[in-house]
N, C-alpha and C positions, 0 to 999 in steps of 0.2 A: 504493500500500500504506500509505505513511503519513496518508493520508487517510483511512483507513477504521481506523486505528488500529492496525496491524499493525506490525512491527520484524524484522526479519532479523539473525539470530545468526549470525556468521562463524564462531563456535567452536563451535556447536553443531547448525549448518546447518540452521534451522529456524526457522521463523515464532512470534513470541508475541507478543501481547497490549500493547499500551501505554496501553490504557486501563481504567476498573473496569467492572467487570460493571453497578454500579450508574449509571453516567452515561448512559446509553442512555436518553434523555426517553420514548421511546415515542410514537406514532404518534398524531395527534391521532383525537378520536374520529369523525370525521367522517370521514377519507380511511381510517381503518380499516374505518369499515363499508362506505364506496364500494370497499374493496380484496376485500372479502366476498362483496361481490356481481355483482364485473365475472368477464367471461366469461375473462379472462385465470388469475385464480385459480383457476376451475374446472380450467380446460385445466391448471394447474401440477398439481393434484392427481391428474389421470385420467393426468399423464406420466409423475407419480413412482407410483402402481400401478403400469403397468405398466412402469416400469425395475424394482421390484421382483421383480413377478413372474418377468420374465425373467432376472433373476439369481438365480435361486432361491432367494428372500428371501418365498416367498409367506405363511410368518407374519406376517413386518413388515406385511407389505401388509394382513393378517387384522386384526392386533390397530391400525394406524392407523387402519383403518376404522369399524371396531366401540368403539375404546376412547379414539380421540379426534374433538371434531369439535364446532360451532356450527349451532343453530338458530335463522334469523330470522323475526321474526311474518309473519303472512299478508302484510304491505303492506310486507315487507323494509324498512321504515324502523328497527325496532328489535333488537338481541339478545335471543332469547327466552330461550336457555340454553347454556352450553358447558359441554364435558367434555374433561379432559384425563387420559393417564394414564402411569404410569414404574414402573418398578422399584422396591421397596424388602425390605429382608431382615430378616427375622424368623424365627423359630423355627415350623415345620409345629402345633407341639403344646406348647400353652401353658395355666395354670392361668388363673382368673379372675382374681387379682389380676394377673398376668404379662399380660391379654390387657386387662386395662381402663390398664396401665402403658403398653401402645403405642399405646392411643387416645391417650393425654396428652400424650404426645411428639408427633407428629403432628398435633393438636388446637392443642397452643402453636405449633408451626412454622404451620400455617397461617393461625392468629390472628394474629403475630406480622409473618410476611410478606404477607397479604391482604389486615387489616381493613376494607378498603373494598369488597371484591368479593363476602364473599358467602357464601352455598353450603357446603357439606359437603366430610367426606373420608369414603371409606368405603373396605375390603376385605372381601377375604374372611373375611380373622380375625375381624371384628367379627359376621361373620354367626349363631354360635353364642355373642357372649359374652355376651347380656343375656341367653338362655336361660339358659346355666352360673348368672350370677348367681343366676337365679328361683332356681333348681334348688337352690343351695347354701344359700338361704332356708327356701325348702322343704322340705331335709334337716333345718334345726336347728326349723323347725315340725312335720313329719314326730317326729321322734326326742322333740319334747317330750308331742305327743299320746299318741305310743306304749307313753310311760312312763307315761301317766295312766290309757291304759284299761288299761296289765296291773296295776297298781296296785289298780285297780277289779274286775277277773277274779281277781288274788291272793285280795281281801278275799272275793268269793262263793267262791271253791273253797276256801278255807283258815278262813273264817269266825274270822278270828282277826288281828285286827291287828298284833301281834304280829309273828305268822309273816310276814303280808303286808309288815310294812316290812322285815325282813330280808331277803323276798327281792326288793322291789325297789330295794335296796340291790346285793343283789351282778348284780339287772340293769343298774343304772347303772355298776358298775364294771366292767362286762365290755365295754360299751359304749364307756367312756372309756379301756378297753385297747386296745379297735380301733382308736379315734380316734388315741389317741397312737403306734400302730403305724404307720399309713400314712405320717407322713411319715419314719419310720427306715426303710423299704423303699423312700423313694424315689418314692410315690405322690402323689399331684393331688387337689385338691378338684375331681376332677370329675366329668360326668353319671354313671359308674359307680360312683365312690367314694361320690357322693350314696344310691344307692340302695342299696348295701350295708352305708352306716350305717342305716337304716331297719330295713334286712330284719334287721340284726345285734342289733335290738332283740326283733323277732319271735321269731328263734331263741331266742335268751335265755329266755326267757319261758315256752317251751315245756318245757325242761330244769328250769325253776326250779320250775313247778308242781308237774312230775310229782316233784320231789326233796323240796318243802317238803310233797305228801299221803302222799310214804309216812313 
């Protein structure tokens, strides 16, 4: 036991640790990839499926298969690619500043402890958040057009600038009432709030003509 770096606690009747997590050299890279490729690693893998399965662990056994593992090139001389993967906890429903904030953390931790190895981190969360971003782009591109063509439909239906910039004055502040409402309710910059800044410019618009031709 104490060769392998282990200590037995008489007061606490339990095995710990006498060495750091970081002292462990690691395995040169040559008896690494001869451990990859002998039939004995296979056989360790196909025993620990089924010790899972049979203990009715058959997710473990699901998600070890599917969500971690190494592939060697055709002449098994080299690593073509590994995947590994683990738990981590975050929020189900997050805005786009909140969802680009957990790449970062994540991004440094991997940088930080890989920089030689490589490769990416990805989840699920990332899967919608460069959309959110476009989108949230697209709401303040969206909302700037919108104000120019009813700007431009004021001017023909009211034939009077005048009128026209009053009322696209109190479209932009009706505008900027919503804006500034969402986040007092509690609400997200996101794909739905996007498009209901847009539409909120529409509505606007439609009330304000029919108010500034009578």
């Amino acid at each position: 036991a104490s060769a392998s770096g282990c200590a037995f606690s008489n007061s606490l009747q339990v095995c710990y640790s006498t060495t750091s997590p970081y002292s462990y050299p690691g395995l040169p890279a040559t008896d690494f990839l001869n451990m990859l490729k002998s039939t004995g690693w296979s056989a360790y893998l196909e025993q620990r499926q089924t010790s899972l399965k049979i203990s009715g662990r058959q997710y473990e056994a699901d998600f070890a298969q599917s969500m971690t593992g190494v592939r060697l090139t055709a002449d098994m001389s080299q690593i073509q690619f590994a995947w590994h993967s683990y738990n981590a906890t975050y929020p189900s429903e997050n805005t786009v500043d909140q969802a680009n904030t957990w790449y970062d953390r994540w991004e440094e931790f991997r940088v930080r402890w890989g920089p030689s190895l490589g490769g990416y981190q990805t989840t699920e969360l990332y899967l919608f958040m460069v959309t959110q971003g476009y989108m949230v782009q697209a709401a303040t591109t969206g909302i700037c057009l919108s104000l120019f063509v009813a700007y431009i439909v004021l001017l023909l239906c009211t034939r009077n600038w005048l009128n026209a910039t009053l009322g696209i004055s109190c479209i932009c502040c009706i505008t900027i009432t919503f804006l500034g409402f969402v986040p007092i309710i509690g609400w997200s910059l996101g794909e739905n709030e996007c498009i209901f800044l847009i539409a909120t410019v529409g509505l606007s618009v439609d009330y304000t003509v029919h108010l500034l031709n009578a």
